[in-house]
C-alpha positions as CSV (number, residue, x, y, z in Angstrom):
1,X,12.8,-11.9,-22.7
2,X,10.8,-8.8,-23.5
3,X,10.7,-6.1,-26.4
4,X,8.4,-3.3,-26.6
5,X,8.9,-1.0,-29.6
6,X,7.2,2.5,-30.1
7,X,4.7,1.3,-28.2
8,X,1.2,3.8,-28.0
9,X,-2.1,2.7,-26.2
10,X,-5.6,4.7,-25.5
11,X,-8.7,3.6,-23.5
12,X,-11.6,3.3,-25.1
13,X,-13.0,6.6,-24.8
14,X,-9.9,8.2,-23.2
15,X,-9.0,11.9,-24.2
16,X,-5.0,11.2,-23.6
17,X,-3.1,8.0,-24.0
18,X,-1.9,5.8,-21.1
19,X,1.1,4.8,-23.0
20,X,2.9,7.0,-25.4
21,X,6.0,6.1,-27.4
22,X,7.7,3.6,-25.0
23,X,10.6,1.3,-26.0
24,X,13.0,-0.7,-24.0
25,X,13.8,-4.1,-23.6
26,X,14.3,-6.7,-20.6
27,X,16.9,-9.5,-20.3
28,X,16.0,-13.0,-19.5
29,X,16.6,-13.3,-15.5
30,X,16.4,-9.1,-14.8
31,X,14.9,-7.8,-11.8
32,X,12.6,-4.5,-12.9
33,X,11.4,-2.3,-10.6
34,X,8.5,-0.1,-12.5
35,X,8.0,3.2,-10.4
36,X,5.7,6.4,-11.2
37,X,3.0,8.5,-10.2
38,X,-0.1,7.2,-9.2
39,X,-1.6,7.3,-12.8
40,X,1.1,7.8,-14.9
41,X,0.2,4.1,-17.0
42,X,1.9,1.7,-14.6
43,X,-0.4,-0.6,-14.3
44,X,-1.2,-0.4,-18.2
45,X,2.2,-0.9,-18.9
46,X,2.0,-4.4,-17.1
47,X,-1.2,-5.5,-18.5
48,X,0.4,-5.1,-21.7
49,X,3.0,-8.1,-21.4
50,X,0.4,-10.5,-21.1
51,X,-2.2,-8.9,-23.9
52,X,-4.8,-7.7,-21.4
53,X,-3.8,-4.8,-23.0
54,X,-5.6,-4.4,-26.0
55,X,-7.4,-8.0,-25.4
56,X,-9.3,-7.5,-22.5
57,X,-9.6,-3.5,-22.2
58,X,-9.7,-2.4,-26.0
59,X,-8.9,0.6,-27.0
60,X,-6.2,1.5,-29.8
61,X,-2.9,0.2,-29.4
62,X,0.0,1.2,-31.9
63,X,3.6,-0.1,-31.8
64,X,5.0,-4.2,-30.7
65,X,5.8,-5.7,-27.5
66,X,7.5,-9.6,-27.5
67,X,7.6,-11.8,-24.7
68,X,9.9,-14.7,-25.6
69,X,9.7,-13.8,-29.0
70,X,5.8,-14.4,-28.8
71,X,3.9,-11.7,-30.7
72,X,1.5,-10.8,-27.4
73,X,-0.7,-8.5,-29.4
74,X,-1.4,-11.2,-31.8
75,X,-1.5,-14.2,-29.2
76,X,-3.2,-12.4,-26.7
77,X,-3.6,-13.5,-22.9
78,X,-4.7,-17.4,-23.8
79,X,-1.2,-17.8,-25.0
80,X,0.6,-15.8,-22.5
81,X,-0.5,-17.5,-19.8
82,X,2.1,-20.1,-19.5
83,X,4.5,-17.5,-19.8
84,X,3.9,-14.5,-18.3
85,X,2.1,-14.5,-14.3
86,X,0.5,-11.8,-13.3
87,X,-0.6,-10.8,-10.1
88,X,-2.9,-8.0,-10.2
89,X,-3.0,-4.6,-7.4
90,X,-6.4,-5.7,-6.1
91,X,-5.8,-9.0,-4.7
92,X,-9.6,-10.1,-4.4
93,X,-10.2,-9.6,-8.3
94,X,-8.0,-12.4,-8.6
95,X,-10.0,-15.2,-6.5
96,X,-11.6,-17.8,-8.5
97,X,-12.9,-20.5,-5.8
98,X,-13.1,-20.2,-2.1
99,X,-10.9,-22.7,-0.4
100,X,-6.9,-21.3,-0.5
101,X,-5.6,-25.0,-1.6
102,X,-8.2,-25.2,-4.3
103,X,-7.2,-21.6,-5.5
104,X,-4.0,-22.7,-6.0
105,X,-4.7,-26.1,-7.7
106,X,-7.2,-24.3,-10.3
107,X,-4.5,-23.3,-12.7
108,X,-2.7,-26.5,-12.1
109,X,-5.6,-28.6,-13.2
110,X,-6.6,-26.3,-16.5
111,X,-3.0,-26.7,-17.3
112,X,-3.3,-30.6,-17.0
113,X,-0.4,-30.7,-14.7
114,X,-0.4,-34.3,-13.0
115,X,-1.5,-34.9,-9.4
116,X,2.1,-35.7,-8.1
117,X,3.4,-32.5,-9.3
118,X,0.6,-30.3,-8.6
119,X,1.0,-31.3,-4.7
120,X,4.7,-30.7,-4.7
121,X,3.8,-27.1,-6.2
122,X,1.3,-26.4,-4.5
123,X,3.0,-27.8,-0.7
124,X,6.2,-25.4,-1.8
125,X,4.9,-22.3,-2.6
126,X,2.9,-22.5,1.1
127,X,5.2,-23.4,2.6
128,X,7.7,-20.5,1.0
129,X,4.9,-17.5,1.7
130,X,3.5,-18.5,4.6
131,X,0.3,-20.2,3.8
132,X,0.7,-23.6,4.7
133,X,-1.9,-23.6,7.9
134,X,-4.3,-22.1,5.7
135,X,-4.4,-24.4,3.1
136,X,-7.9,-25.1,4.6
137,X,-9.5,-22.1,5.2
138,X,-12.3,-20.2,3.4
139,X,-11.0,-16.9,1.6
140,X,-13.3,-15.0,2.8
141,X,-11.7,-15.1,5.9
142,X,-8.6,-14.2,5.1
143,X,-7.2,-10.5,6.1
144,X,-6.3,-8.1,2.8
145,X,-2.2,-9.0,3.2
146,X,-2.9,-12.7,3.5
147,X,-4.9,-12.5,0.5
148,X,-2.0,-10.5,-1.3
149,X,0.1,-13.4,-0.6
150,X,-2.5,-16.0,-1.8
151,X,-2.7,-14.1,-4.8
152,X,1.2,-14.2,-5.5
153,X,1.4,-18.1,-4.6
154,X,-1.3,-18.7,-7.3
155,X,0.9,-17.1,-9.9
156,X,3.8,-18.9,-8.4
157,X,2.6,-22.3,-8.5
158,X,2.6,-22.3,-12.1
159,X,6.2,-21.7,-12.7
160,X,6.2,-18.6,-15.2
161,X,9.1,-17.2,-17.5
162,X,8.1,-13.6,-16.5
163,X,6.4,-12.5,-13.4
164,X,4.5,-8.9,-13.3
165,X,3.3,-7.4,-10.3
166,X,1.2,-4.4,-9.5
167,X,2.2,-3.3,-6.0
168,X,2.8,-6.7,-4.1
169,X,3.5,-5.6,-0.8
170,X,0.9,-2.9,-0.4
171,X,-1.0,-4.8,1.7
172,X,2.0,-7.0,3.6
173,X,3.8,-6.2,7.1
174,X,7.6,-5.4,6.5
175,X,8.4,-8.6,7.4
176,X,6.2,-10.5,5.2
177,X,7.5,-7.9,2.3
178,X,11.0,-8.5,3.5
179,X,10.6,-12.4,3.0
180,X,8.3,-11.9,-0.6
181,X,10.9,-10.0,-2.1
182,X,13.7,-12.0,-1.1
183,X,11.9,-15.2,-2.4
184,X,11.1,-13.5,-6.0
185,X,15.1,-12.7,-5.6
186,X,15.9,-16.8,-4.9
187,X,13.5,-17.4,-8.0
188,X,15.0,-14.7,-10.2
189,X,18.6,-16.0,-9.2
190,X,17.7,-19.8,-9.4
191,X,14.8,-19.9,-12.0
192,X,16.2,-17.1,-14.1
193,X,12.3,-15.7,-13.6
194,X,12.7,-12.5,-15.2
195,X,10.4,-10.0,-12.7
196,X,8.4,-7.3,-13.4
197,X,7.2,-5.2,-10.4
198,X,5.8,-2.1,-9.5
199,X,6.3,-0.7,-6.3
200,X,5.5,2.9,-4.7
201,X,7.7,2.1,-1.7
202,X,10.8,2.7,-3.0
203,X,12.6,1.9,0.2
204,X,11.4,-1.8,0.2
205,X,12.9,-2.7,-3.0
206,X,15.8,-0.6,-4.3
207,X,18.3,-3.1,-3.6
208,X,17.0,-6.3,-4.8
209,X,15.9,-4.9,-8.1
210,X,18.6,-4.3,-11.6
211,X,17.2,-1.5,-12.9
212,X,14.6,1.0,-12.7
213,X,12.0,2.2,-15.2
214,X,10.1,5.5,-14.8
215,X,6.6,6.7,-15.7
216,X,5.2,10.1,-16.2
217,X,1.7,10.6,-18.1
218,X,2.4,7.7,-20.1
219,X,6.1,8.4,-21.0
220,X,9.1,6.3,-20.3
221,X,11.1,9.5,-18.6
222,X,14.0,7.0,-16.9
223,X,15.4,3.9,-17.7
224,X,18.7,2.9,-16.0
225,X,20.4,0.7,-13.8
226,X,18.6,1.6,-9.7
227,X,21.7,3.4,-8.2
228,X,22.1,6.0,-11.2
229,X,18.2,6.1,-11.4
230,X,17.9,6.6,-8.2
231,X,20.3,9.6,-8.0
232,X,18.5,11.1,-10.9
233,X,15.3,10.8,-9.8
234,X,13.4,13.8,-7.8
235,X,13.7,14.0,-4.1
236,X,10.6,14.0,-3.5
237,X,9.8,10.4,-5.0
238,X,13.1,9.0,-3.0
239,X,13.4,6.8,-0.3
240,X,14.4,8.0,2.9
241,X,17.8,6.9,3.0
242,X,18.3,8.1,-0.7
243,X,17.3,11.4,0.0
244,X,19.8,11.5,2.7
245,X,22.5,10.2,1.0
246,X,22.2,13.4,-1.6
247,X,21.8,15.9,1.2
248,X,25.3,14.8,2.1
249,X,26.7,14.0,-1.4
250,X,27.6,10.1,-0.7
251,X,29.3,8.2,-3.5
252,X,28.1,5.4,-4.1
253,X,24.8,6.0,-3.4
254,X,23.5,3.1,-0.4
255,X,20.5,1.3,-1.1
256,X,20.8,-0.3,2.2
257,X,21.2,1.2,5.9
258,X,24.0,-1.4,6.2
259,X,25.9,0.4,3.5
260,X,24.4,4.0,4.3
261,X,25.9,3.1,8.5
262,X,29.3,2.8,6.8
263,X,28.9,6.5,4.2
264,X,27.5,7.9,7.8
265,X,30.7,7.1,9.7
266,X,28.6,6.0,12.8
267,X,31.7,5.7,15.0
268,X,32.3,9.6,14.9
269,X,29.2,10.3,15.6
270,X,27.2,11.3,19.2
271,X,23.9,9.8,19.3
272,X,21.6,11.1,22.2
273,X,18.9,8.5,23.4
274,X,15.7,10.4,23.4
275,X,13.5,11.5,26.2
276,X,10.3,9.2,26.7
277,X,8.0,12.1,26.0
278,X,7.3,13.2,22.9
279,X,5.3,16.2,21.9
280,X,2.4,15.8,19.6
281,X,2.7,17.7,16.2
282,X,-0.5,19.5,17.1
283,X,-2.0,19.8,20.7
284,X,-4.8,17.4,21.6
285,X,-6.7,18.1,25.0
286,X,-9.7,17.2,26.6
287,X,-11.2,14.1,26.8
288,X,-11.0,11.3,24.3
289,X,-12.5,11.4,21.1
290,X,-12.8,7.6,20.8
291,X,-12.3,5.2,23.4
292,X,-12.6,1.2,24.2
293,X,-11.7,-0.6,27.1
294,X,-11.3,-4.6,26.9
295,X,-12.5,-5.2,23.3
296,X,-13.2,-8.4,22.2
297,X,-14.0,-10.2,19.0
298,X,-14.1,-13.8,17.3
299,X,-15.0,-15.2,14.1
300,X,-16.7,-18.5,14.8
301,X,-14.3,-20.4,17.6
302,X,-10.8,-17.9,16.3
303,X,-10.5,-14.9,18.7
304,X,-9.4,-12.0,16.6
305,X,-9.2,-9.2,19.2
306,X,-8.7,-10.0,23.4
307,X,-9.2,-7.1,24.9
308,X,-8.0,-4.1,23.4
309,X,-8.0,-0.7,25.2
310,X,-7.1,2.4,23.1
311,X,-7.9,6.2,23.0
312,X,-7.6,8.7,20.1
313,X,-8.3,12.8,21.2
314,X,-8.9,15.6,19.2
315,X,-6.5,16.4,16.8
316,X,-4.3,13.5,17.4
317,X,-2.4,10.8,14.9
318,X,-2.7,7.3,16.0
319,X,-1.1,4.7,14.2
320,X,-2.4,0.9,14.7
321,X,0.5,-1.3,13.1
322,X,1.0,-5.1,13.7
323,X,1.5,-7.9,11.3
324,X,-0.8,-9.2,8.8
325,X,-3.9,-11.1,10.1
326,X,-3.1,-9.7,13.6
327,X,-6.6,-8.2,13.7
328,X,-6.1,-4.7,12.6
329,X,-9.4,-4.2,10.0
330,X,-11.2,-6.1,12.2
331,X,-10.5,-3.9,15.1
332,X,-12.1,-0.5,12.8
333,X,-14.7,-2.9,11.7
334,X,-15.9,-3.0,15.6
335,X,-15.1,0.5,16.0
336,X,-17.7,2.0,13.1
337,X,-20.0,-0.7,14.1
338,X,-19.9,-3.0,11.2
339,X,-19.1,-5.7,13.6
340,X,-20.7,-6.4,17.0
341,X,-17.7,-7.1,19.7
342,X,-18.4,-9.9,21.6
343,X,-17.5,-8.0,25.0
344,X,-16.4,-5.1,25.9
345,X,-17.6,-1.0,24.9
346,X,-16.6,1.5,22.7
347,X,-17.3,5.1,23.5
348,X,-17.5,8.1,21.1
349,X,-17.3,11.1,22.2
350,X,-17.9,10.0,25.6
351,X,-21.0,7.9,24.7
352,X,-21.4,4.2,24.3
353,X,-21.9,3.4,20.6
354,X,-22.5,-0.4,21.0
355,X,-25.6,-1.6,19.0
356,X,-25.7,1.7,17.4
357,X,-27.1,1.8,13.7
358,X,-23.6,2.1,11.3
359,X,-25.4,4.9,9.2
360,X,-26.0,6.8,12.7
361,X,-22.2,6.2,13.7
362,X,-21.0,7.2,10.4
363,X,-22.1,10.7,10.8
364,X,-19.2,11.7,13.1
365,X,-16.8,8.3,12.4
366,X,-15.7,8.2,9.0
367,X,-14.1,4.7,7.5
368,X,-11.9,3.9,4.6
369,X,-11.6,0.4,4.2
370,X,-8.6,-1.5,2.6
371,X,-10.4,-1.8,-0.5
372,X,-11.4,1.8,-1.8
373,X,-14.1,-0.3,-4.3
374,X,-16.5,-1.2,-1.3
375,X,-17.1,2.4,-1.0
376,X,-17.4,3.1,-4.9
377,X,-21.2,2.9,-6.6
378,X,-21.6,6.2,-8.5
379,X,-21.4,7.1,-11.8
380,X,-19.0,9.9,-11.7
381,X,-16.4,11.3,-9.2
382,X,-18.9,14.2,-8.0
383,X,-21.5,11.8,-7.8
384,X,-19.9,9.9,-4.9
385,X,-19.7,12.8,-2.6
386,X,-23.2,13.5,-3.2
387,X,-24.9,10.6,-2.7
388,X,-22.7,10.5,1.0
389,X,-24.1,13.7,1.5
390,X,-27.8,12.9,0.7
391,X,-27.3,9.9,2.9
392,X,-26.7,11.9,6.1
393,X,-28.9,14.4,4.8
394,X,-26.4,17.1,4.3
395,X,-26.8,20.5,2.7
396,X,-23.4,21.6,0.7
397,X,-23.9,24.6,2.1
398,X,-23.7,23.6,5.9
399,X,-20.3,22.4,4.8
400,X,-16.9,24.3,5.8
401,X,-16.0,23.5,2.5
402,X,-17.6,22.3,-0.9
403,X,-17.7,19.1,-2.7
404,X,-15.5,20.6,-5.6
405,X,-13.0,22.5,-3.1
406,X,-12.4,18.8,-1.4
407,X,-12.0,17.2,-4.6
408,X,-9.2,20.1,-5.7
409,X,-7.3,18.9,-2.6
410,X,-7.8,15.0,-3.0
411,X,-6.7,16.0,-7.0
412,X,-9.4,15.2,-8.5
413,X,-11.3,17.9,-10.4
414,X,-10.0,16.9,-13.7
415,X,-12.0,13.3,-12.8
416,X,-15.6,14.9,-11.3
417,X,-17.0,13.4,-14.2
418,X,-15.5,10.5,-15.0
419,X,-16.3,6.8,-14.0
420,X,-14.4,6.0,-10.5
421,X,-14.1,2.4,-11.0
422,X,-12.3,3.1,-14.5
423,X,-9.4,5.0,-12.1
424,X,-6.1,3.6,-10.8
425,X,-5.8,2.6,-7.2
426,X,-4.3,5.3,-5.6
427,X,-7.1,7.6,-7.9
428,X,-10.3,5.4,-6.8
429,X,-8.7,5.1,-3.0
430,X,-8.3,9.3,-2.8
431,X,-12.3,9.5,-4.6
432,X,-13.4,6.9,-1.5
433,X,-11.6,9.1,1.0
434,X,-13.3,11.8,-0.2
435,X,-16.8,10.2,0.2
436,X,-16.4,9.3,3.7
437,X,-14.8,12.8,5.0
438,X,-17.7,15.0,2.6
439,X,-19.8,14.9,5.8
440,X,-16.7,16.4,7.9
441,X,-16.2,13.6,10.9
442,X,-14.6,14.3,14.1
443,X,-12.6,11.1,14.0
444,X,-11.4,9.6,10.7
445,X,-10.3,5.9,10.4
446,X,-8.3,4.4,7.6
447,X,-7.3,1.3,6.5
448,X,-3.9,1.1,4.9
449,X,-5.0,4.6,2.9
450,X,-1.3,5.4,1.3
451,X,-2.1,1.8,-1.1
452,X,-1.5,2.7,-4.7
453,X,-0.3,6.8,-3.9
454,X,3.4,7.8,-4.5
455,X,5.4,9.7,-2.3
456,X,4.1,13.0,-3.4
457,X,0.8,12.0,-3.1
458,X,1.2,10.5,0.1
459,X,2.9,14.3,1.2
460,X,0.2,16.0,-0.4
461,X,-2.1,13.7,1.7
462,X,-0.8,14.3,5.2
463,X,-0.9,17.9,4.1
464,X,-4.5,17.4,4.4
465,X,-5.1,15.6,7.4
466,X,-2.6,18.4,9.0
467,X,-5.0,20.8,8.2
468,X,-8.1,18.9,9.9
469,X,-5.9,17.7,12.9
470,X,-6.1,21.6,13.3
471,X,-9.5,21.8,12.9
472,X,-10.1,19.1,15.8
473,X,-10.2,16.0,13.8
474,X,-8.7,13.0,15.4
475,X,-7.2,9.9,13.2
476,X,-6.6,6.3,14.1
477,X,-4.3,4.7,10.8
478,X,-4.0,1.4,9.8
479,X,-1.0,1.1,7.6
480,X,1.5,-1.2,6.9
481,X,4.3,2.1,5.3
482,X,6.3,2.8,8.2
483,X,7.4,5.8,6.8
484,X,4.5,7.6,6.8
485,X,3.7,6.5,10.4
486,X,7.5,8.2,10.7
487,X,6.1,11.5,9.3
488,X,2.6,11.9,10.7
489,X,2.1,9.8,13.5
490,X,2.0,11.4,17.2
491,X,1.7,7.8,18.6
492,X,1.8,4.3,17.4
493,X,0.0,1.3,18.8
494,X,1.4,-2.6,17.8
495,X,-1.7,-5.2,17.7
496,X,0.2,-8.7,18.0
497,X,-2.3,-11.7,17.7
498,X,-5.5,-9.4,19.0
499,X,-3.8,-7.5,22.1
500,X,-2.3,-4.2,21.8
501,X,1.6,-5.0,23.1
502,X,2.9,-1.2,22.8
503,X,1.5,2.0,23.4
504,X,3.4,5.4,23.0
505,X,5.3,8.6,21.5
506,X,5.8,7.4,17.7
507,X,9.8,7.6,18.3
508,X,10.0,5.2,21.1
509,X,8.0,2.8,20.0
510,X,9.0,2.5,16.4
511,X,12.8,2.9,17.4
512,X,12.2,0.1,19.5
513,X,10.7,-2.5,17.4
514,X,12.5,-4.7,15.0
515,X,9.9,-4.8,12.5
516,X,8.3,-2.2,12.3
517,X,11.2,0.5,12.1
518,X,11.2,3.0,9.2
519,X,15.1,3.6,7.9
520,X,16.4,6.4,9.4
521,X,15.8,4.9,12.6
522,X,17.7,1.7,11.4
523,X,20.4,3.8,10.2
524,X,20.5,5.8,13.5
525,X,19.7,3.3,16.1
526,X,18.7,5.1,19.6
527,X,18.7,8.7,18.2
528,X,15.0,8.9,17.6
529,X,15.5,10.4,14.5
530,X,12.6,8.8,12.2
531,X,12.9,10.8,9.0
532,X,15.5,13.1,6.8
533,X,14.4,15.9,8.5
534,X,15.2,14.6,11.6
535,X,18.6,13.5,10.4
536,X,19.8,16.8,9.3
537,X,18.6,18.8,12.1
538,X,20.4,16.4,14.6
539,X,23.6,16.0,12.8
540,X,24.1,19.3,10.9
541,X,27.1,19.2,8.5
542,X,29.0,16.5,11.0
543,X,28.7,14.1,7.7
544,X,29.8,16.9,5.0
């Protein structure tokens, strides 16, 4: 289905290549997962199946790639189309019109695919993610998961050959992940849709995929069936349960807790239940940081949020997990005053905030949003942090630390000057973070901030935060990656349909939920133990 041969490609204006010397080839019906750093030409690599790459970007492009034996460097995307979807890592650059049943019927119509068929398409791919009681609504008004799956159903509709996606489930509760991937695996089995994807969160689709491909800086390093890739590939870009499974030298490698419970030999094993306390990874005290007591929110005649009370302290991890559309990013929209609750107070710092001006707030609440390009207007890198600062009227040197030491820790020194919008994801979303922590906040929200990042970025990240947790700082996380909830998390609140249904230590809660569990604790159910560390510690060589 697809041949790439020597295949070289530069950005206009780029000192190194994005692609370098790749060649491989991809069978008719094959399940690819496409994994790498953040950077290393991922997302290049996709855009070149459909001729977006050179088409679209320019640049110089050397080498071939086929897509059922269709040239795509001579076609281009016009051609391609029919063939090859594509559903892109920002899911709002992909909205055409503004009503979710028309979005879908747009590429039905320019394909001149007849009414009758164009509602049975259109009626099975809502009803298949999800979508089916929005067919109505206004996009706008959709959360950032919801519009992740509108994006894929848009692609769907049109029945591709080949489907290639850039990070589908970045933005999806593990359930709504769960059920995407095991649709593109009914499609892949039944349509003989040959998929493309690539995916940071290893965890999620290791065992429905064939084979893995690796990037580094461009280069195809791996290319193997996903057990032996796995095994080869470094520890610290593993899944949980992988990385497990080499500590203890299991053969075969699982690539699911049902097959890692039967290498564990759970029936020889004594599990102790956890205490309900947990410590905190780094002491909090005094009164809360943030605080609201029965928040509430609606958009038109929809509540969103009915009466949510939550605290964060000083130098404590809060994660706020529920499902998509559940209210999450409209709950830190209240809390940094971009939205006006319609009852109910917030408190910072043990002062009522409500009808306080957002650039006033923002001086000791900082906000990522769940798209890193709302926060992006500079020309360079460097840029972005000083116009934040000039905003709040902030000397560098009243700063604990400079403008080019925070950049050296997001890793980005090598891109002060360059264009932030011309960046990957997990690049743009680490410059954005940057820009709203320049002014040093006391509390520091984020919305779903590990999107695009690999897992040593994402290690490299919470190194960070560590280090201001020390300092004081107090975090409240949006995120969807269990995982990292596993790994820096003190305590974890679930937001179910605008009410806040748990509320406690990070083991207890998580352990305790079916969705939102990361794998260790599947593989261990009861123990507490939420990551590999964990794991070894408790069980010592009692698996050797």
């Amino acid at each position: 289905m697809i041949e790439i041969k020597d295949l070289c490609y530069s950005y206009p204006k780029a000192e190194n290549p994005a692609l370098l010397d790749i060649t491989t080839h991809i069978e008719r019906g094959e399940f690819i997962l496409l994994a790498g750093p953040s950077g290393a030409g991922k997302s290049t690599f996709l855009r070149s199946l459909n001729g977006l790459v050179p088409h679209y970007s320019g640049g110089s492009v050397k080498g071939r790639v086929f897509v059922d034996g269709i040239d795509v460097f001579d076609k281009g995307p016009r051609r391609l189309s029919s063939v090859v979807g594509f559903v892109f890592q920002d899911p709002e650059a992909q909205n055409v019109l503004d009503v979710v049943e028309d979005e879908l019927a747009f590429g039905l119509e320019n394909a001149a695919v007849s009414s009758s068929q164009m509602h049975q398409r259109i009626d099975e791919v809502l009803n298949i993610l999800e979508l089916t009681d929005m067919r109505d609504r206004q996009i706008t008004t959709l959360s950032g998961g919801e519009r992740q799956r509108l994006a894929i159903a848009s692609v769907l509709v049109m029945k591709p050959k080949v489907i290639a996606l850039d990070e589908p489930t970045s933005q999806l509760d593990p359930q709504s992940a769960a059920d995407l991937l095991r649709f593109l695996v009914q499609l892949n089995d039944e349509w003989g849709l040959t998929v493309v994807m690539v995916e940071h969160r290893l965890e999620r689709v290791a065992r429905y995929a064939d084979r893995i491909l690796y990037l580094e800086n461009g280069r195809l390093t791996l290319d193997e069936p996903m057990e032996l890739g796995l095994a080869h590939l470094d520890p610290e870009g593993s899944p949980p349960l992988v990385r497990l499974s080499r500590t203890f030298g299991w053969d075969p490698m699982p690539l699911t807790t049902t097959e890692g419970s039967k290498q564990a030999g759970l029936a020889s094993l004594t599990i102790h239940t956890p205490e309900d306390s947990q410590e905190t990874l780094y002491p909090v005290s005094g009164d809360p940081l943030l605080r609201t007591r029965d928040l509430h929110f609606s958009y038109g005649n929809e509540a969103v949020l009915r009466g949510v009370t939550l605290e964060v302290r000083a130098g404590e991890a809060v994660a706020l997990v529920g499902k998509n559309g559940s209210g999450k990013s409209t709950l830190l929209k209240c809390l940094v005053g971009l939205l006006e609750p319609g009852r109910g107070d917030i408190w910072l710092q043990g002062e009522s905030i409500l009808g306080h001006d957002v650039s006033d707030i923002c001086q000791e609440v900082a906000f990522l949003p769940q798209n890193p390009d709302d926060l992006l207007f500079a020309e360079s890198v460097s840029e972005e942090l000083e116009i934040t600062l000039q905003n709040h009227h902030l000397n560098p040197a009243q700063l604990s630390r400079s403008p080019a030491e925070l950049l050296e820790r997001l890793e980005l020194s090598d891109y002060a000057e360059s264009y932030p919008r011309d960046l990957s994801v997990g690049q743009r979303q680490r410059v954005a973070l940057g820009a709203v922590v320049i002014p040093e906040p006391r509390i520091v929200l984020l919305d779903e901030p590990t999107r695009g990042l690999d897992y040593g970025a994402k290690r490299r990240l919470m190194d960070m935060w560590d280090q201001w947790r020390k300092e004081g700082v107090g975090f409240l996380l949006v995120t969807h990656d269990v995982e990292l909830v596993a790994r820096a998390c003190d305590r974890v609140l679930i937001l179910d349909q605008g009410v806040i249904v748990a509320d406690g230590p990070t083991a207890k809660v998580l352990d305790s939920s079916t969705i939102f569990r990361p794998q260790l604790s599947r593989l261990f159910p009861g123990s507490g133990w939420l990551t590999v560390n964990d794991a070894v510690d408790g069980i010592g060589d009692r698996l050797s």
